[in-house]
N, C-alpha and C positions, 0 to 999 in steps of 0.2 A: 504494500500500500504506500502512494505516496501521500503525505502528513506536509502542508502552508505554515509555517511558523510566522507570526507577527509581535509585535511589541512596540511600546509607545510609539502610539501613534501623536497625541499629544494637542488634539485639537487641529489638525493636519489631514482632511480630508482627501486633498489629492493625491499626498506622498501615500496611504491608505488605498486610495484606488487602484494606483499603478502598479503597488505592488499585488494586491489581490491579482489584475489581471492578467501579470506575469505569472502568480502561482497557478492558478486554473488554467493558463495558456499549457503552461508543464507538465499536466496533468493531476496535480494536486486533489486529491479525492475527502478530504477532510480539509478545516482551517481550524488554527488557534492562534488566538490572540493572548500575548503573556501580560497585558495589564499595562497601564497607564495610558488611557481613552482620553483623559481632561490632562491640565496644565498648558501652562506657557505660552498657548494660540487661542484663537477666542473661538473656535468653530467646532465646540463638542458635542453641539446636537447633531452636525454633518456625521460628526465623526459617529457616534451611536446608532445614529440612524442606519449607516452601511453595514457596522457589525451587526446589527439583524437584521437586515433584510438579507444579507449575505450567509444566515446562519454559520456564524462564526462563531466557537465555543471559546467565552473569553475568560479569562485569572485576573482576578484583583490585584492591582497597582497598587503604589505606596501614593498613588496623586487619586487614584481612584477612593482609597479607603479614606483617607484625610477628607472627601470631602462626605462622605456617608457616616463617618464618626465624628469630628471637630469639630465647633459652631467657629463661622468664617470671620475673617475682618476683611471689610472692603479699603483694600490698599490698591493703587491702580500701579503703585509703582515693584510692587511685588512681582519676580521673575515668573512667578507661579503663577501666580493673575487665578489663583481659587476665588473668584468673587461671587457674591453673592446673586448679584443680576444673573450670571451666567449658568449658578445652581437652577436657578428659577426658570431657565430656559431646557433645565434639560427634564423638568420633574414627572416626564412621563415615562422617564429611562429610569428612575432610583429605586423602584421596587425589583426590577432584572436585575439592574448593577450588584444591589443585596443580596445577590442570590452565587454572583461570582466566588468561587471556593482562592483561597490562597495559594492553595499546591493543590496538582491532581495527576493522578497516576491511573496509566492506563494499559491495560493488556492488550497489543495488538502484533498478530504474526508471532507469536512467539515472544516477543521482547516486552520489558518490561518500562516504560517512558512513563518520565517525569517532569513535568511542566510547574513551572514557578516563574515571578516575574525577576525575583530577583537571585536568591542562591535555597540552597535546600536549609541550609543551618542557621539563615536569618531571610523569610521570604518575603519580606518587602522592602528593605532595605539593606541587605548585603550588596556585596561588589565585587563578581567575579568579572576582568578585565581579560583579556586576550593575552597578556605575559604572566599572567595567576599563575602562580602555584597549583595546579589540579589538583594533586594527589590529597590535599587536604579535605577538600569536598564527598562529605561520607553518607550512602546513599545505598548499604550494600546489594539491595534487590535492584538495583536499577540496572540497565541497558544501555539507556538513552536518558539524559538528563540535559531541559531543556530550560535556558534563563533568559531574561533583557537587563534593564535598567539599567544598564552600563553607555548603551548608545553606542555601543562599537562592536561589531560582529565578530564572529570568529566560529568554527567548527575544525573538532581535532580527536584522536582516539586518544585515549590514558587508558596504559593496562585494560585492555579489550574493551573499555567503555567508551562512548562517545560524547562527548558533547557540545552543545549546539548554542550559541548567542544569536536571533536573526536581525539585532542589531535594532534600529528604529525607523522604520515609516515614518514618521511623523517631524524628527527633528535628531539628525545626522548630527552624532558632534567631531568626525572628521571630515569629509567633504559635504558641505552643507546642502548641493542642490541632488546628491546621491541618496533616495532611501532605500533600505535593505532590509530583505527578506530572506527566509531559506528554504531548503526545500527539503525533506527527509525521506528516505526510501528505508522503507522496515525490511525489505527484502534483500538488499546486499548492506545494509546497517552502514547507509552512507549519507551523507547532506552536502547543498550544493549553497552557497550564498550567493544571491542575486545582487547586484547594487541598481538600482529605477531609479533614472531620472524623475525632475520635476519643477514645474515653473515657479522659482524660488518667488521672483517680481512678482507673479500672482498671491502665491500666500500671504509677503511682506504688504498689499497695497487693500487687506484689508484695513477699515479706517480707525477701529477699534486699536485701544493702546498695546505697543508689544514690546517686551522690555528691549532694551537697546545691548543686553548680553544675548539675548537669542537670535536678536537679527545679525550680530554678529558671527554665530554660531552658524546661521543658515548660509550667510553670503560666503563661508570658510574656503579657499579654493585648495587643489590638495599643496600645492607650495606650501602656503599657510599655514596647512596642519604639520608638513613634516617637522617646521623649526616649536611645534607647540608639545610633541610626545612625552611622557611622562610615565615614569614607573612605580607611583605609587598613588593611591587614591586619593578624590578630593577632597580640601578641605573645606568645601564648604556645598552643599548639596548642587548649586549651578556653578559652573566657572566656566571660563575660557580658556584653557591649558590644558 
């Protein structure tokens, strides 16, 4: 079977479309989306509305839960932009949202997948980056163990396991007009990462406020990012580095 992996999308409906249409172009017979639907763009009712009409089995985000557990402050200048007009726009999405599982594990083909947004041993906020350390990520029934919230992709085997980041649709933090997806095949236990374009100028020329770190983030061309790399995690949940 081939298994669509997605993840923060982020308010980012078109980087969301392109890569849907990439995974079903590949044959993708199932979709998952790893969690973080809202934040940073203002377009989350877009964004929810595709994951279900698309029937896309989505995991709770650390942007997703913050806004179905925390009462909000309307800050406009907040990178996150959780505001409250924008909860009120999506309130016929928050009883579905509530129903998103943190982790879920699933028997297909033989193998055993694990889907999380963010790591198995902290799932909504860990930080498994593409120079991690694997070997620490302890999961022992698993096959397949699939993450985001990093915003940078990566798939790799450790000691017979594999696993999969498909990076983010929604808001790339290495080349910015790049969203990425992946694709997984249960049948030779392999994944392929796509990088979809997309019209960064259309995103950015919504009129609505968008912090000026994320449109930095978006415009990043890969020059850019090479002199940005970094081998240790952020310090501070958005940055530019």
């Amino acid at each position: 079977m081939k298994i669509g992996l997605l993840s923060d999308a982020h308010g980012n409906p078109d980087g969301l479309a392109n890569c849907i249409s990439v995974l079903r172009s590949r044959g993708a017979e199932r979709l998952f989306f790893l969690g973080d639907a809202v934040g940073y763009l203002p377009r989350w009712l877009e964004v929810l509305e595709l994951l279900r009409s698309e029937d896309v089995a989505c995991i709770r985000g650390n942007h997703d839960d913050r806004i179905l557990q925390v009462p909000l402050q309307d800050d406009a200048t907040d990178a996150y932009q959780l505001l409250p007009s924008y909860l009120a726009s999506i309130n016929p999405y928050i009883a579905w949202m509530m129903t998103w599982p943190d982790i879920l594990c699933l028997d297909l083909d033989g193998l055993t997948l694990v889907l999380v947004h963010a790591s198995p041993e902290d799932r909504l906020n860990g930080y498994v980056y593409p120079w991690a350390d694997v070997a620490s990520i302890r999961w022992p029934q698993a096959d397949v163990i699939s993450m985001g919230h990093t915003h940078r992709p990566f798939a790799r085997h450790h000691e017979g396991r594999l696993l999969v980041n498909p990076g983010s649709c929604g808001l790339p933090r290495d080349v910015g007009h790049l969203s990425s997806c992946a694709l997984l095949d249960t049948q030779d236990r392999s994944a392929t990462v796509y990088r979809v374009p997309f019209d960064v100028q259309r995103v950015l020329a919504d009129p609505r406020f968008i912090h000026p770190d994320v449109r930095q983030c978006l415009e990043r061309s890969p020059k850019q990012y090479e002199g940005l790399l970094v081998d240790t995690p952020p310090e501070r949940p958005f940055y530019t580095k």
